[in-house]
C-alpha positions as CSV (number, residue, x, y, z in Angstrom):
1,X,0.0,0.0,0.0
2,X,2.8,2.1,0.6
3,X,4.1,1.8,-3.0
4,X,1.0,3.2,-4.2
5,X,1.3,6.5,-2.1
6,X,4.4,6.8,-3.5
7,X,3.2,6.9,-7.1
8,X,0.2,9.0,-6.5
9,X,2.3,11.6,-4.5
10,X,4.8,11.5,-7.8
11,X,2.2,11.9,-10.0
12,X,1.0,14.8,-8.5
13,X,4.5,16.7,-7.9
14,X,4.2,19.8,-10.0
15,X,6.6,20.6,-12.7
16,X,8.1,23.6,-13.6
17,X,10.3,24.0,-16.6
18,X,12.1,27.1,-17.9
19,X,9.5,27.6,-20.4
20,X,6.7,28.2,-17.9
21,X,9.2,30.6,-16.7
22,X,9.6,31.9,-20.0
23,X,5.9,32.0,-20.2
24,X,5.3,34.0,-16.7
25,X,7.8,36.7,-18.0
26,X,5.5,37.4,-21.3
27,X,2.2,37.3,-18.9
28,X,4.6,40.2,-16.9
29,X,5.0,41.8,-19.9
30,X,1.7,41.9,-21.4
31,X,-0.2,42.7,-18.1
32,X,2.4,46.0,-18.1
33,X,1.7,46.5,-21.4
34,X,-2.0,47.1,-20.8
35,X,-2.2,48.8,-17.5
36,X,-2.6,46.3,-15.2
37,X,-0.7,47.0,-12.5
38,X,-1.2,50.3,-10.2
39,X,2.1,52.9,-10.1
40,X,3.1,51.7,-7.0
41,X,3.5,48.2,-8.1
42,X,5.5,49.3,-11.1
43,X,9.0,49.1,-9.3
44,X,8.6,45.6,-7.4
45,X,6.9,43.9,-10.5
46,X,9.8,45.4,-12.4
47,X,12.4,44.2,-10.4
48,X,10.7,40.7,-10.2
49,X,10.7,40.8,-13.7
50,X,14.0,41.6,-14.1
51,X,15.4,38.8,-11.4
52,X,12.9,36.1,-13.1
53,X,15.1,37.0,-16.7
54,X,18.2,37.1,-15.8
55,X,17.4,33.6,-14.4
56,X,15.9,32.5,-17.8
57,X,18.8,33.5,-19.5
58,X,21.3,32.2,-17.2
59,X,19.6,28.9,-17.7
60,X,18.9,28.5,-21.4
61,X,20.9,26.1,-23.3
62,X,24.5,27.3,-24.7
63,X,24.8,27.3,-28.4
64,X,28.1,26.9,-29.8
65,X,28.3,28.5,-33.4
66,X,27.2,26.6,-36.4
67,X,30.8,26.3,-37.4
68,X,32.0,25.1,-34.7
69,X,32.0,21.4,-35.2
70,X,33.8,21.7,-38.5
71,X,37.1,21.0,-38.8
72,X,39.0,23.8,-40.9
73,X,41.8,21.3,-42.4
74,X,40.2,18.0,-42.0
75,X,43.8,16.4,-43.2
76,X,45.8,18.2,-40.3
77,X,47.8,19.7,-42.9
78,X,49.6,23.8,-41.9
79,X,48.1,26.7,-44.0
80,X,50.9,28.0,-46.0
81,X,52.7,31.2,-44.9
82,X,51.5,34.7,-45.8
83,X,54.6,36.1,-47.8
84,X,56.2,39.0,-45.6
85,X,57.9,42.1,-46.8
86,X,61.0,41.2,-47.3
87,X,60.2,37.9,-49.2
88,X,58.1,39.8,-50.9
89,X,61.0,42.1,-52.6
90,X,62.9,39.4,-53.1
């Protein structure tokens, strides 16, 4: 009986992702957009805003650059020397 507590109680453990968080910044956004909150409010919801952000970003995913998995010279082999001034009077 146990072992079914323990499954209901998992089932019902709510799950927050950083898209949700994603998704509360644009409800912040559009509920400042359209007057919702009073001038008073204007500086905590900001900062909250701010500080719920920053965490998003913080979080996301790195990207490397497209490129960055591609070897320039596959065979190893040394780019040849730029010619330099004085080889280049020569």
């Amino acid at each position: 009986m146990s072992e079914e507590n323990t499954v209901a109680d998992e089932a019902q453990t709510p799950d927050i992702n950083l898209n949700d968080i994603r998704n509360m910044l644009y409800v912040i956004d559009t509920c400042a957009t359209r007057g919702s909150f009073k001038p008073q409010e204007l500086e905590s919801v900001g900062a909250l805003r701010n500080k719920v952000a920053a965490f998003v970003e913080a979080n996301l995913p790195q990207q490397e650059p497209a490129d960055a998995d591609v070897d320039p010279d596959p065979e190893g082999r040394t780019p040849p020397e730029e010619p330099t001034e004085e080889t280049a009077a020569e």
